[in-house]
N, C-alpha and C positions, 0 to 999 in steps of 0.2 A: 331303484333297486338294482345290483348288480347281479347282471345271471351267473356269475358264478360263483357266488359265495351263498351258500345255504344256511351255512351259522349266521351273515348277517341277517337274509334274512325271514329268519326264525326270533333274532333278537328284537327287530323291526316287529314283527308281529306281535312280541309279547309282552316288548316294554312301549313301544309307543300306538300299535293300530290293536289292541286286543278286545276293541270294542267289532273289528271286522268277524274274528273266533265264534264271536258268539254266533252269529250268522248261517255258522255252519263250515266243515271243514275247509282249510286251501288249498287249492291247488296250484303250485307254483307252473308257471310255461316257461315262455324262453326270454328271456331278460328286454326286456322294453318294451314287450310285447302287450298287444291288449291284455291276455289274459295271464298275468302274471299275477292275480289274484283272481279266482272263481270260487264261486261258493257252489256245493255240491250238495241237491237233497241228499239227509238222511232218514231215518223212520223218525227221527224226532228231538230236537234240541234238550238237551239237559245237562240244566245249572249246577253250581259248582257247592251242593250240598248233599243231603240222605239219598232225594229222589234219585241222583244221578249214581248214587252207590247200589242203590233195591234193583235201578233198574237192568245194573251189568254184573251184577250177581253169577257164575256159574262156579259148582262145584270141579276143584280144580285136582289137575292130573298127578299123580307123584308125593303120595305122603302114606305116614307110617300112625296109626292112633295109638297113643302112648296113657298112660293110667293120668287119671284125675281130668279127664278131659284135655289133658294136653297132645298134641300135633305136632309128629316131625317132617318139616316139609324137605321134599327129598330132590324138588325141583334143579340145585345148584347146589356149589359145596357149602354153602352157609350151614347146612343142614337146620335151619333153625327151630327150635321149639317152642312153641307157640300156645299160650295159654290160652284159655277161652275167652274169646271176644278180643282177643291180641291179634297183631298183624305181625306180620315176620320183618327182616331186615328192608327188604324192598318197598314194604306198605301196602302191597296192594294184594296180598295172600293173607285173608281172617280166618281166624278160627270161631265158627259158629256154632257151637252145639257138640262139638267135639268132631266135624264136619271141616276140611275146609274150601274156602270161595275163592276165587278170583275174583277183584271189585273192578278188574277193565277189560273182560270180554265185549266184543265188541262195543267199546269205547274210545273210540280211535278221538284223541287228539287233536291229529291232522292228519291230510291226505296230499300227497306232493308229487307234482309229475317232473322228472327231472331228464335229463342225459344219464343213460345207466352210467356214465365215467363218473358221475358224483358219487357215488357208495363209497370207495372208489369198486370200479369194478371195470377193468380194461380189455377182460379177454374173454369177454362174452360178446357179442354181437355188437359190437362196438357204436354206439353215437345213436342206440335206437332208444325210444322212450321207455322209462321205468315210471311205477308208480310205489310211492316210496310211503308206507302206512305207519303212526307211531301214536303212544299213548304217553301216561304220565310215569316216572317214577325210572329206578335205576335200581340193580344191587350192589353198585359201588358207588364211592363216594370222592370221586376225583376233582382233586381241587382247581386242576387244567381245563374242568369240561366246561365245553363251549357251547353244550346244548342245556346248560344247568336249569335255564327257565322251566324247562320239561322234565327233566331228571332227575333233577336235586328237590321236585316239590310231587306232593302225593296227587292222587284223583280226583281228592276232593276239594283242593286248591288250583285244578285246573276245566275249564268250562269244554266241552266235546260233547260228540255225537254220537248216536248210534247206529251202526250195521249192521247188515249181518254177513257172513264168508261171501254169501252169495255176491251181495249189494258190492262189496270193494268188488271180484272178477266182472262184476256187470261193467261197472263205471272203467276198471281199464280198459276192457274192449273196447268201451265207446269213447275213449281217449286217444285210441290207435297206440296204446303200450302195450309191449312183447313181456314185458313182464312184473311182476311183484315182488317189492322188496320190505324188507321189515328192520326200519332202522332209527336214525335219529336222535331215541332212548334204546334203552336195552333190550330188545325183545324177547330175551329169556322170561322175564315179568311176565310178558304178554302170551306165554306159551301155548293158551289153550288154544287162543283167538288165531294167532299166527301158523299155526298149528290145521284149522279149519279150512282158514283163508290157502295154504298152499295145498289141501288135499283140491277145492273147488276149482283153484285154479291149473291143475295139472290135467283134472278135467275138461278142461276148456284150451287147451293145449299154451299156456302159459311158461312162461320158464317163473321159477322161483330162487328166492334168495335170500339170505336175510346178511345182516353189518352188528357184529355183537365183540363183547370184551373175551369171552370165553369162558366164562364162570359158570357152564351147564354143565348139570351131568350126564356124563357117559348113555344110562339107558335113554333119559328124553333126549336125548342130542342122538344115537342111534335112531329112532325112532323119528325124529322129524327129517333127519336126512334121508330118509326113504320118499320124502316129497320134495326134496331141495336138488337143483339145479348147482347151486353156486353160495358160498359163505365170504365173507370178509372178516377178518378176526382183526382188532387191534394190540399186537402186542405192544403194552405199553413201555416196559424198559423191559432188562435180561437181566433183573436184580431184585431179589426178594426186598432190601430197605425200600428201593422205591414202591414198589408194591403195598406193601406196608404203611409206606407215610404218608404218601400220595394218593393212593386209593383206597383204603381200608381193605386190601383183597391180600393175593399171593400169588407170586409167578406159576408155580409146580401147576395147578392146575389149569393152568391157561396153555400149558403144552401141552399136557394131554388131552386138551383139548383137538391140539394141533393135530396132533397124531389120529386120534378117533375121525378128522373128517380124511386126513389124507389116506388112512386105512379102508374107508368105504367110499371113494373113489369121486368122490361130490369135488366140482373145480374150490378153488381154494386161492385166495388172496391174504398178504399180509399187510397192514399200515402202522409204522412206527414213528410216533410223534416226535419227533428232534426237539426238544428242551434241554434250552442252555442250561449248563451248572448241573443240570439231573443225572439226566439221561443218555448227553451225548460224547462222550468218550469215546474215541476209538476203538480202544479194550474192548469195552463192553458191546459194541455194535460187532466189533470183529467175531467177538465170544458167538453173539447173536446169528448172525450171517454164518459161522460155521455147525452149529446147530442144526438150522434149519436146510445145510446142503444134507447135512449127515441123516439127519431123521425124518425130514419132510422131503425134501428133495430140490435140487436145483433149477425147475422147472417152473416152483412158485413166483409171481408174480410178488417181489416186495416195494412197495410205495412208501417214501423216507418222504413226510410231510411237518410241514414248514408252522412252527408253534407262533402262535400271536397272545400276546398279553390277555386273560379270560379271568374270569370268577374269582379264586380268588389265589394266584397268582398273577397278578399285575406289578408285581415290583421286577419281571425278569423279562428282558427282550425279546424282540422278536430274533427267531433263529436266523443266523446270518447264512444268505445262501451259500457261501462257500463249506460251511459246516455241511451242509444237505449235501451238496459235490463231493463232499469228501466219504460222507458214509455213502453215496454211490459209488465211489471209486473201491471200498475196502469191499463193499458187497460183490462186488465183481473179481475182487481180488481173491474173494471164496469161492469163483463160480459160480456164483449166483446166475442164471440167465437173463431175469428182465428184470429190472430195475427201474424208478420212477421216482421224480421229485415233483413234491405236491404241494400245491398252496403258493404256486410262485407262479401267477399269471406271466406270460411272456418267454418264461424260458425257452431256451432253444431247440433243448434238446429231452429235456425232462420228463416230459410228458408222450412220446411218441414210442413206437414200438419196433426195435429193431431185431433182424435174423443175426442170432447167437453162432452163425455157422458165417454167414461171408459179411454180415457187418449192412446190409442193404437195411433201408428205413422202409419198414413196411405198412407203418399207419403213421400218416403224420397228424398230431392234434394240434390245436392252441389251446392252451387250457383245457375246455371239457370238449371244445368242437374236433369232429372228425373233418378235417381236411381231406384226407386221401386214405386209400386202402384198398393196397397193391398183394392182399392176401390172393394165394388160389388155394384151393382143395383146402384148405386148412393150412398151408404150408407157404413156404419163400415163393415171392414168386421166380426171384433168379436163380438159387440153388438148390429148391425142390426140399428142407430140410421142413418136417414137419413142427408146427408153432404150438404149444402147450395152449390150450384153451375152449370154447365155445363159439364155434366158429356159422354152424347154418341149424 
């Protein structure tokens, strides 16, 4: 297994070792490493039918009761309405009784210890261990996604375990991770659970985080950022068609998204997946990149990451790195400050963290490894200019 591809493997687990899953959650380490697969008690293994559905049952946050026993769940903008005994867009939100559940409170999936650089997530504490919690199921339907095993099938199509908030904060501690992240699938789905897990761990003096498309709303996305540390948001293009045909979703709301975390003051990363033929126009990145100097700020860290053939786009290549070069050169040419090219083991310069004031390299990485880091106080260490981020 390669340490630094986590889609591989997640794909490795699902299409060839998924007899490991049952076992009990993974825990990924450091690539070639003994424990690149560890199984970790939970309260109890459950199969991939009813029992496993009775048993993560919690009445879930954010909805409106509408006549005839139907349910408006108010979780994301789907707003969906939900008949009795129906599940909403995502599958994992039923309506019981005119009631509704969450069918993956603590039902995590998997459990993954990684380099927080994998979220991605570069300006937090750089190169310390995350532990990265995800369950089944997505509210979008992206034909690019590379976590589809997990995303694209419901809870009851997938074999996982039980925790509880507590049990994930136990096991990071005794992992030696600084923090909790909520990613993989979409963790908006996961809202209650994810939600529990960052109040327990904030307690226990944890940082938190989670990696989502941005399709919450406003009040739950208020409201759990009062326990979050740090967000990764993927904006997928700067184009409602793609939006649209690509995801089943819509751009509008995935910036107000943007806005609501940089408004309450939570650190903030962006990943823009380069897909040839889509997504990647100049235009449209340039449109993108002047956007986010204007409304979010130049400050934000944007990660321009490198698309490979998935699900069910496999007729379109992979992105040629000089494409990724090129929408880091236009990003900068908006001011952007930091900038990052992802998915390209090796590159030179890509992946590392330079001061936007005299040009000094101030975290060198390879890929996800932290080589060096010449941060002080927060800031250059040659110029004294302070560095946007999570720093001690």
């Amino acid at each position: 297994m390669e340490s630094t591809n986590r889609r591989e493997f997640l794909r490795k687990v699902f299409l060839g070792t998924g007899a490991a899953l049952s076992l009990g959650c993974l825990v990924s380490g450091n690539a070639g490493s003994p424990d690149s697969f560890i199984s970790i008690p939970g309260s109890g293994s459950l199969p991939k039918h009813d029992k496993m559905r009775k048993a993560s049952r919690k009445e879930a946050m954010y909805y409106t009761r509408l006549d005839r026993q139907r349910i408006r769940c108010d979780l994301c903008f789907r707003k969906c309405i939900i008949s009795e005994n129906g599940t909403g867009f995502c599958r994992v939100r039923e309506n019981t009784g005119g009631k509704l559940y969450s069918l993956v409170y603590g039902n995590a999936a998997g459990l993954q210890i990684d380099p927080i650089e994998m979220e991605p997530m570069y300006h937090m504490l750089p190169g310390h261990r995350n532990l990265c919690v995800y369950t089944a199921s997505c509210n979008f339907r992206c034909k690019h996604c590379h976590n589809w095993h997990i995303s694209q099938r419901g809870p009851s199509q997938i074999s996982a375990r039980q925790y509880s908030p507590r049990d994930i904060v136990r096991i990071a501690k005794r992992r030696g991770c600084k923090s909790i992240s909520h990613s993989i699938n979409e963790p908006t789905v996961f809202y209650e659970f994810m939600y529990d897990i960052a109040v327990a761990a904030k307690g226990e003096g944890l940082l938190t985080l989670f990696h989502t498309n941005g399709y919450i709303s406003p009040e739950p996305l208020r409201d759990v950022l009062q326990f979050m540390d740090g967000v990764t948001v993927d904006l997928k293009a700067f184009d409602e068609v793609f939006y649209k045909d690509i995801s089943m979703a819509s751009l509008q709301p995935v910036l107000e998204t943007l806005q609501v975390i940089r408004e309450n003051n939570v650190h903030l990363e962006i990943v823009y997946l380069v897909i040839p033929t889509l997504n990647d126009s100049m235009e449209e990145i340039g449109n993108m990149c002047r956007w986010i100097s204007k409304h979010i700020g130049r400050d934000i860290p944007l990660h321009f990451n490198r698309f490979s053939p998935m699900y069910q786009l496999t007729n379109l290549p992979r992105t040629p790195v000089r494409t990724l070069e090129a929408a880091a050169d236009t990003a900068r040419q908006n001011r952007l400050r930091y900038v990052y090219i992802g998915n390209v083991p090796g590159h030179q310069t890509g992946y590392s963290t330079h001061c936007p004031a005299c040009g000094r390299m101030l975290i060198r990485r390879t890929h996800f490894t932290v080589e060096r880091n010449e941060l002080k106080n927060g800031g250059c260490s040659n110029c004294g200019m302070k560095i946007y981020g999570i720093w001690e």
